[in-house]
N, C-alpha and C positions, 0 to 999 in steps of 0.2 A: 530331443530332450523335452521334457514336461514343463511349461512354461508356469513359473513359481505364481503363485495367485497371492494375493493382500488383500485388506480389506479394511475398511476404515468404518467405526459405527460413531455416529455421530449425535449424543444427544441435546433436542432443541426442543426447549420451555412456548410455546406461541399460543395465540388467538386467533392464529390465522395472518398476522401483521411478523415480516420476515427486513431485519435488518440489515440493510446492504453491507453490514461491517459480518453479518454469517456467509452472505455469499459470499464476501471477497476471503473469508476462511476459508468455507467449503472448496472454492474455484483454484485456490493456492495449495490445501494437499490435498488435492482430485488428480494432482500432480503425481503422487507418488505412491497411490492404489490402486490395484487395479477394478474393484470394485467400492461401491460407497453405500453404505444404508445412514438412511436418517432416521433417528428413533424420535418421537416427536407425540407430545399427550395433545396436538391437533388434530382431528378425524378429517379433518377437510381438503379442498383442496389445494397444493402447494405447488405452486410455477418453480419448479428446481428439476435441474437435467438430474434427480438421481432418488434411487427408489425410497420409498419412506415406509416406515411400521409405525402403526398408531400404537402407542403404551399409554396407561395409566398412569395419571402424574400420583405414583407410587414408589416408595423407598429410592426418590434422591432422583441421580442420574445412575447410581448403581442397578435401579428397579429399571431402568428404559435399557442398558446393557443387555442385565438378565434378562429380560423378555426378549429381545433381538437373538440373544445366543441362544437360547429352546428354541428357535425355528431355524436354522442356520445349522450347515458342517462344519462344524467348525477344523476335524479334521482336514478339510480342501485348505486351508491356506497356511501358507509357511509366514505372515506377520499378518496381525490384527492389531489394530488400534483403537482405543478405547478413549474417545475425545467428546467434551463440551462444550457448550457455548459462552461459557463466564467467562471469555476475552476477545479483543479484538487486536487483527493484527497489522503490525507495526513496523514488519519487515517480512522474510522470504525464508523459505523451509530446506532450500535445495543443502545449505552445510549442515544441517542438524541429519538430515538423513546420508549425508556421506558420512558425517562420525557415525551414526546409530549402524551403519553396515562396517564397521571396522571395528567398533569400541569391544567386540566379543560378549556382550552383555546379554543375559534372556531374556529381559524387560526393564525397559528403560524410560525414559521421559527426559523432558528440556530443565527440568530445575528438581531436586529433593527437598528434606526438608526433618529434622528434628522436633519440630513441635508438637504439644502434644493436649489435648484437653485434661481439664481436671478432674475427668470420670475415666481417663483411661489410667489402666492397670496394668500393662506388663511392662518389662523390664528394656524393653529396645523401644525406641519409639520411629527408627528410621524409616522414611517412606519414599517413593515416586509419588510425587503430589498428581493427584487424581484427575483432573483434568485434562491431562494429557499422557498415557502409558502404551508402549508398544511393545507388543507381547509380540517375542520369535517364537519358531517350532517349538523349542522345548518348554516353556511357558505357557502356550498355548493348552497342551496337554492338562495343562492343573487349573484351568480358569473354571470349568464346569464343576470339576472333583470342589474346589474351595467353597463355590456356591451351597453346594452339599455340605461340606461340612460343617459352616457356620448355618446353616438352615434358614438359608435366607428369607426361599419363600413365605417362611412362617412368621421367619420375629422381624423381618423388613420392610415387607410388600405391606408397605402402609400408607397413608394421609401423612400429607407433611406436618410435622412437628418439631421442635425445637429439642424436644428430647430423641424424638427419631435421630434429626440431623447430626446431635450428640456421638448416638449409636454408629452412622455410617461411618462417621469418620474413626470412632475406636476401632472397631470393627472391618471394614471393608477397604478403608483408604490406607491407613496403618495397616491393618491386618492382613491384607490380601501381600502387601510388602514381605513381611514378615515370615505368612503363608507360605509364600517362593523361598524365601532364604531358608527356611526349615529344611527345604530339602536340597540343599546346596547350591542353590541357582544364584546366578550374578545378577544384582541389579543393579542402578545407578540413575545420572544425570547429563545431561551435557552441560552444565550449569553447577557444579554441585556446591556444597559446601564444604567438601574435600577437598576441591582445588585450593593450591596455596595460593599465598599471593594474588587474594581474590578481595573484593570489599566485599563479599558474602562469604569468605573463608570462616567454617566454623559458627557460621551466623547458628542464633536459638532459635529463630523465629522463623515467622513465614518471607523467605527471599524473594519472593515472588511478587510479594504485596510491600515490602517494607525496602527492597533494594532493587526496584523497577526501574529506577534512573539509571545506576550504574549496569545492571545489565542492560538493556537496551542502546547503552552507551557500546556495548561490546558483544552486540551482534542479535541479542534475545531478539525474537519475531516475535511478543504478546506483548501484552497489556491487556490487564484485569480489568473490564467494565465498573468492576465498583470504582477502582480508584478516576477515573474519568469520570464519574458522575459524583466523585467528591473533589471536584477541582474547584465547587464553590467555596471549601474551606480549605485556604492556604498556607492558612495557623498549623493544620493537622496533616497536610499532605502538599510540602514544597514541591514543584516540578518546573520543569524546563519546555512550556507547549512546543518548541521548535523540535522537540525529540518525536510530537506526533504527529501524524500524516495532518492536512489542515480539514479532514471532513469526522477528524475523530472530536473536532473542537467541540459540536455539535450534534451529537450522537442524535436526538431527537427526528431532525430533518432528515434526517438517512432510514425510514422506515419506509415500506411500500403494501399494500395489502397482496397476498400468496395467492 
């Protein structure tokens, strides 16, 4: 029998200086691909057991994606994953990928999410929040086609902008969600805002950013780097430090040069 292939791309923002809170991500779902590409706008050299493609710090994280997927089969693998570096983690992968092989879903993530910017226009706004989606076989199939279709290359593949950043998330974060469901494909969460009986049941917002305490409380493996480098204001983001490992205290001292 054909031993199922996976693959994880993974995009990472550097100067060449590589944060021990990426490798201890990278190291934890190295776990559960069988391959790992790092997409990464550093041309140099990176001490990481795993291969890297230099991209253009061009249209987002979705521009490092897209460039990795044009060189790659993406036919060869029955799940790919489409993961960032905007969190550090906080816990362990192994139950999130036992539900994501059970849940029957074609693309999935650890948290969803309703909200939506004031430039975006259509009518659903539900999404797998982007930093983390794994696409099965039959999603995999539409991840090229949707590139095409929204014409990435052209109105994407840009310099970062605050208008750009606008556009990805109408368009690619939202959209690509959306994208899938057009053609009857199941998405979801492990996290969602569907579950009842949830302190994010229903939530409008972003759960990931705004209800990080209670999930983390109930199993979530992230934590969003912004919110750890706003632990200087207390006023605006309560937390409970014993909920983080104690070298998340300090995120600065935990860099090493690549």
């Amino acid at each position: 029998m054909k031993k199922k292939k996976s693959l994880l791309i993974f995009a990472l923002y550097s100067d060449g200086f590589i944060p021990l809170t990426v490798e201890s991500y990278l190291k934890e779902l190295n776990k559960y691909f069988t391959d790992v590409i790092v997409a990464t706008n550093y041309s140099g050299y990176y001490d990481l057991p795993y291969k890297h493609i230099f991209c253009k710090n061009e249209g987002y994280d979705f521009g490092m994606w897209y460039n990795v997927l044009q060189k790659i089969d993406v036919r060869e693998y029955d799940k790919i994953a489409l993961v960032n570096d905007s969190n550090s983690l906080v816990g362990t992968f192994g139950k999130v990928f036992e539900w994501g092989a059970t849940c029957g879903l074609d693309m999935w993530g650890v948290s969803d999410s309703v909200e939506r910017t004031l430039t975006y226009r259509g009518k659903n706004s539900y999404h797998v929040q982007s930093f983390f989606m794994v696409f099965e076989k039959k999603s995999i199939r539409k991840l090229l086609p949707f590139f095409q279709y929204i014409n990435f290359k052209k109105r994407f593949m840009k310099k970062s902008t605050p208008e750009l950043k606008q556009m990805i998330i109408d368009n690619c974060e939202i959209g690509l969600s959306q994208y899938l469901k057009s053609f009857g494909m199941k998405i979801g969460a492990k996290w969602s805002i569907d579950q009842k009986n949830k302190p994010w049941s229903g939530f409008k917002q972003n759960i990931h950013f705004w209800k990080w305490e209670e999930l983390i409380k109930d199993g979530y493996p992230l934590i969003k780097n912004k919110i750890i480098s706003c632990v200087a204001t207390p006023h605006q983001f309560p937390w409970s430090p014993e909920l983080l490992p104690p070298n998340l205290n300090n995120r600065k001292k935990y860099y090493r040069y690549g």
